[in-house]
N, C-alpha and C positions, 0 to 999 in steps of 0.2 A: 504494500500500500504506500502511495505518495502522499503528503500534506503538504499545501502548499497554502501560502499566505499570500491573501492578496490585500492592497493597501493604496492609497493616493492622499488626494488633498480634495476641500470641499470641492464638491459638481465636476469633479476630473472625469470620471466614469466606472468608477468603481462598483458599483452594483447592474449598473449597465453590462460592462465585460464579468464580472460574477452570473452575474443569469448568462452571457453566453457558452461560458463555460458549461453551467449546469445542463443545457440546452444539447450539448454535445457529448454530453454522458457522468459529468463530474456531478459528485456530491456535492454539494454545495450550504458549505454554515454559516448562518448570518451572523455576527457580534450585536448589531442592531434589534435585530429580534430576536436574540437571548436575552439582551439587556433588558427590553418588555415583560418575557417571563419571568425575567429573577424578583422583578419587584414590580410585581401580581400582589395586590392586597391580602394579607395576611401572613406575607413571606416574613422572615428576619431581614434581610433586606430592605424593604418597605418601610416596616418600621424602624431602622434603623436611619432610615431617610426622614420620616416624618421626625422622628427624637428630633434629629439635628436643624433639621429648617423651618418644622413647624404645621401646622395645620394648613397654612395661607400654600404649598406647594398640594393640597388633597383638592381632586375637583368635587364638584357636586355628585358625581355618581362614586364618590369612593376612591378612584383608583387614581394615581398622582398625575398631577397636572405640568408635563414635561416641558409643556413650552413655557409656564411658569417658573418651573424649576429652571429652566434653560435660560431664562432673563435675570436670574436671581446670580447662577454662576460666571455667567460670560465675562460678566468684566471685576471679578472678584477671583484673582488665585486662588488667596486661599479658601474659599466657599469651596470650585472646583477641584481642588487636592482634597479637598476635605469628602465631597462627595464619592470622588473617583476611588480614595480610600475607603469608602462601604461596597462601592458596586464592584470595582474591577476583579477584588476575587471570587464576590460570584458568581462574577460573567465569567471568568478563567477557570473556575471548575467545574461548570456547566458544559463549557466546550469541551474541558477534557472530557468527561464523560462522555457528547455526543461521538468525540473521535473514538475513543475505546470502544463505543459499539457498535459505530459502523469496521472497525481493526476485528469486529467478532464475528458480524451478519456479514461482510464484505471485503475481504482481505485484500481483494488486488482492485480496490477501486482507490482512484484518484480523487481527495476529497480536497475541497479549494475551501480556506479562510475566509471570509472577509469581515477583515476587524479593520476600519477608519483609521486610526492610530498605533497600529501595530509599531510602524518606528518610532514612536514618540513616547508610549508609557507602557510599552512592552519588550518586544524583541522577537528575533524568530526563535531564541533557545526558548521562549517561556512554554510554547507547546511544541518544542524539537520537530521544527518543521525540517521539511527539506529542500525549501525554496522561499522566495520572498520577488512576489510580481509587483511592480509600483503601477498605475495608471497614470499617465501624463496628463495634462492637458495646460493651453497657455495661459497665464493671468487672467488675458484678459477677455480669452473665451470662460474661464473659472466667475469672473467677476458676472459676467453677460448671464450664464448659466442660472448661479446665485438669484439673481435678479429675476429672472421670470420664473422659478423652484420656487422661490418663494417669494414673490413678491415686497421683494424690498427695494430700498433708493441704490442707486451706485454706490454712496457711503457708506453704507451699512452692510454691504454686501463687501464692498474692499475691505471695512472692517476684519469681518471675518476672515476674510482671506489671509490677512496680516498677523491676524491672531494665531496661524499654523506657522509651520516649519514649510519651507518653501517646497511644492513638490518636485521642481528638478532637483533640487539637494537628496530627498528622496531618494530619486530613483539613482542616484551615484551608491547608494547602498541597498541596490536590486538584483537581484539577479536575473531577471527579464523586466525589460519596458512595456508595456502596449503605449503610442502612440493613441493617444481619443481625441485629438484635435482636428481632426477633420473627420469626411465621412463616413456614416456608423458602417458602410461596407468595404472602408479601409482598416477601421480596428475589429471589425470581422474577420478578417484576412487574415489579419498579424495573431488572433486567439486561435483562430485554426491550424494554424503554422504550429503554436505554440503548443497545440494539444495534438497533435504528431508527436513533438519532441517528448513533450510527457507518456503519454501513451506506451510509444514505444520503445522510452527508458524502463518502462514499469512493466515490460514483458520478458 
């Protein structure tokens, strides 16, 4: 079995080239929507969020109110470390698990990561992968991207942008690129190339 980690920078196309992978045979595990289960109302997780920040991150139906919580950390460090220090382990022992059991029901499948920050508050030793794919894409299709995802101002959007680690610095510590700044049947091409080389390393 192969694990590989894929990763980028906000609106690069990292969930984009994650589903194409899955599309072509890869297991495919979201960080994103682990992060949703682990802190599912009732969890330690959960509560351990609500302890720290409060009732005002709970929405009216119960379950936490992320884009809340998401304006509370953004421009507070340490709010952010503080969070990332209840969720990340466990969102990192969730994955472990999901990997150990596809390594039991599926030994010779190719299962792709996709954790957003894998280079920044993790690493690829943290789940002994055996690869790390960055997605590219330019600023200032990132910026453009941002901006109609979610309808924010250019500021707020470059914002954000600024607030990561730059993802060509990124990908100097990748082991494969995909190119997503241009046509989705250009970085089509490049994940198909790329799942040959997987494939048929894993045979």
């Amino acid at each position: 079995m192969k694990v590989i980690g894929i990763t980028g920078g906000i609106a690069s196309g990292v969930t984009l080239v994650a589903r194409m992978f899955g599309e072509l045979g890869a297991v495919v595990i979201e960080a994103d929507q682990v992060s949703r289960e682990v802190v599912r109302p009732g969890t330690d997780t959960y509560r351990a969020i609500v302890d720290a920040f409060g009732r005002e991150v709970v929405a009216a139906d119960g379950a936490l109110d992320r884009r809340r919580l998401g304006q509370i950390v953004f421009d507070d460090p340490a709010a952010r470390a503080r969070l990332n220090a209840i969720t990340h382990p466990a969102i990192r022992r969730r994955i472990w698990e999901r990997i150990e059991q596809i390594r039991r029901d599926t030994p010779d499948a190719v299962v792709i990561v996709d954790i957003p920050l894998l280079l920044d508050t993790a690493g690829p030793e943290t789940f002994n992968l055996d690869g790390v794919i960055v997605v590219a894409a330019t600023p200032q299709l990132q910026v453009e991207r941002t901006m109609r995802r979610d309808g924010l101002s250019r500021e707020d959007a470059q914002r954000r942008l600024e607030a990561q680690r730059p993802v060509a610095l990124k990908a100097t510590e990748a082991d494969w690129v995909i190119d997503n700044s241009g046509a989705i049947a250009q970085t089509r091409a490049q994940v198909e190339t790329l799942w040959r080389e997987l494939t048929t390393a894993n045979n």
